[in-house]
C-alpha positions in Angstrom: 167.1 81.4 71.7 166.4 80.0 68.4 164.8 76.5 67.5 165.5 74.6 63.8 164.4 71.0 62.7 165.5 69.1 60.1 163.9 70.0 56.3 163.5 67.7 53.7 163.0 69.4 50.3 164.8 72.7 49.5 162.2 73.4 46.7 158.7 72.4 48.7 159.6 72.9 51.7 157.8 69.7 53.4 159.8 67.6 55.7 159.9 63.4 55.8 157.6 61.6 58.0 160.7 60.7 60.1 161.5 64.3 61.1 159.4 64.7 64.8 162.5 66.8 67.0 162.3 70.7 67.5 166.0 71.4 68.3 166.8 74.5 70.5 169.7 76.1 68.7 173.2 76.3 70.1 174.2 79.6 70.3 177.9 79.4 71.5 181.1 76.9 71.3 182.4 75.7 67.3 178.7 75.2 66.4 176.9 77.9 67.5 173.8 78.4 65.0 174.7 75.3 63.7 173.8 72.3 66.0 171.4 71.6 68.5 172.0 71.7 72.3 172.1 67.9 72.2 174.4 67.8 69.4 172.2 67.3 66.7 173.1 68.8 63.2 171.8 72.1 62.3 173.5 72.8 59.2 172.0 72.2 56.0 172.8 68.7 53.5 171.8 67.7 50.0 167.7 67.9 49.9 167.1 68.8 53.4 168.1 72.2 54.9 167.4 73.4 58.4 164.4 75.0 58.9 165.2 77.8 61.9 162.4 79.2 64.1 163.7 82.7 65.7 162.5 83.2 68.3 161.9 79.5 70.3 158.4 79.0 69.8 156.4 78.4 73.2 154.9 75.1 71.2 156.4 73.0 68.4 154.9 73.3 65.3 152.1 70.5 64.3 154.2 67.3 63.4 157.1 68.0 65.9 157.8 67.3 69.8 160.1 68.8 71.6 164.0 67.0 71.9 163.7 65.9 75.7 167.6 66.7 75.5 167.6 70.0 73.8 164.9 71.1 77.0 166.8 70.0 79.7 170.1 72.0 78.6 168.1 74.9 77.9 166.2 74.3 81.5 169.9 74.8 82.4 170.9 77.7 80.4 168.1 80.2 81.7 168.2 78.4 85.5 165.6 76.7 85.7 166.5 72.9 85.7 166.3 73.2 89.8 162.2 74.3 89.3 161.8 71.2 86.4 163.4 69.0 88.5 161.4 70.0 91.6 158.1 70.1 89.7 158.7 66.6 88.4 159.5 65.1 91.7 156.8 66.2 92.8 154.7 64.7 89.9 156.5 61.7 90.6 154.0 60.0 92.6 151.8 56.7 92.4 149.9 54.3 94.5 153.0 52.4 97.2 152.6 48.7 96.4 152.2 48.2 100.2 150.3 50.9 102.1 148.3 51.3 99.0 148.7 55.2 99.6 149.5 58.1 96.7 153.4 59.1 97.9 156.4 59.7 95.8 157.9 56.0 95.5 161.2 54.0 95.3 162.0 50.9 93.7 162.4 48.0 96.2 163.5 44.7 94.9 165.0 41.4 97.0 165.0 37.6 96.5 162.8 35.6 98.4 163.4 32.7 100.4 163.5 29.9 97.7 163.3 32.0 94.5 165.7 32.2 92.0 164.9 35.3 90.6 164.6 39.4 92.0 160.9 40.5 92.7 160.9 44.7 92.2 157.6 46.5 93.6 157.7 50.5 94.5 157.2 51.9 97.7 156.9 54.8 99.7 159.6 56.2 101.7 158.0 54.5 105.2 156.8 51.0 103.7 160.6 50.8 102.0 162.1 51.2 105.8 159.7 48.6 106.6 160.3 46.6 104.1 163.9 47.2 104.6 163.9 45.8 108.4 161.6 42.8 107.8 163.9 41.6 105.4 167.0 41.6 107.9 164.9 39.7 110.3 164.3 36.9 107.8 160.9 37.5 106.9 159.1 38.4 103.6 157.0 41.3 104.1 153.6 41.2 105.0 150.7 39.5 103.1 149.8 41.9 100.8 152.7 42.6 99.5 153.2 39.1 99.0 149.9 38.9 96.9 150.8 41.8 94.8 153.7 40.3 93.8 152.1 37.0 93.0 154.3 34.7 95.2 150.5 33.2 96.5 148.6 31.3 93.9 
């Protein structure tokens, strides 16, 4: 695999201040070695020719960040998009907005009795459930959900 970003002057060499994307290279289809996996444009234009990295570097070069887009179809390519997904869901977690406990969360959002607007809070799979039946029955979850929310002054 092969990375490029964008240059900005054939004869120095610098690029602008608004080049930050390391594309990975696309390397089959019309554009292969010419576009990035996300569709970006590899090939060269007046005063600003691609600069190509062969092979990917295993960092971006100071300046540059990767292109989140370019990653997760290259994830793809080699297999791996199952492990990066994995490894960011587990990643995924926070304090629940009810229990109070670390645990990989899910938005929740309703309208309260006499609001006009939706409240959204995350919670943990169990609290959500909870959450979830206490509403059918007509009642607002418990108290500190309620202050965390801000519906007591």
């Amino acid at each position: 695999m092969r990375a490029f970003y964008r240059g900005y002057n054939a004869a120095t060499g610098r690029r602008a201040k608004q080049v930050r994307r390391l594309h990975v290279m696309r390397e089959d289809g019309n554009f292969a070695g010419k576009q990035g996996l996300c569709g970006a444009p590899g090939w060269g234009v007046t005063n600003s020719p691609p600069v190509v990295l062969e092979p990917l570097p295993a960092t971006p070069p100071a300046g540059l960040d990767w292109c989140n887009s370019c990653i997760g179809h290259a994830a793809h390519l080699v297999g791996q998009l199952e492990a990066v997904a994995r490894t960011v869901a587990d990643l995924a977690e926070a304090t629940c907005g009810r229990c109070k406990q670390i645990r990989k969360l899910f938005p929740f959002s309703w309208v309260p009795d006499g609001w006009m607007e939706f409240k959204e809070i995350h919670l943990c799979a169990r609290c959500h459930s909870l959450s979830a039946l206490e509403d059918e029955d007509g009642q607002l979850d418990s108290n500190p959900l309620l202050k965390h929310i801000g519906a007591f002054s």
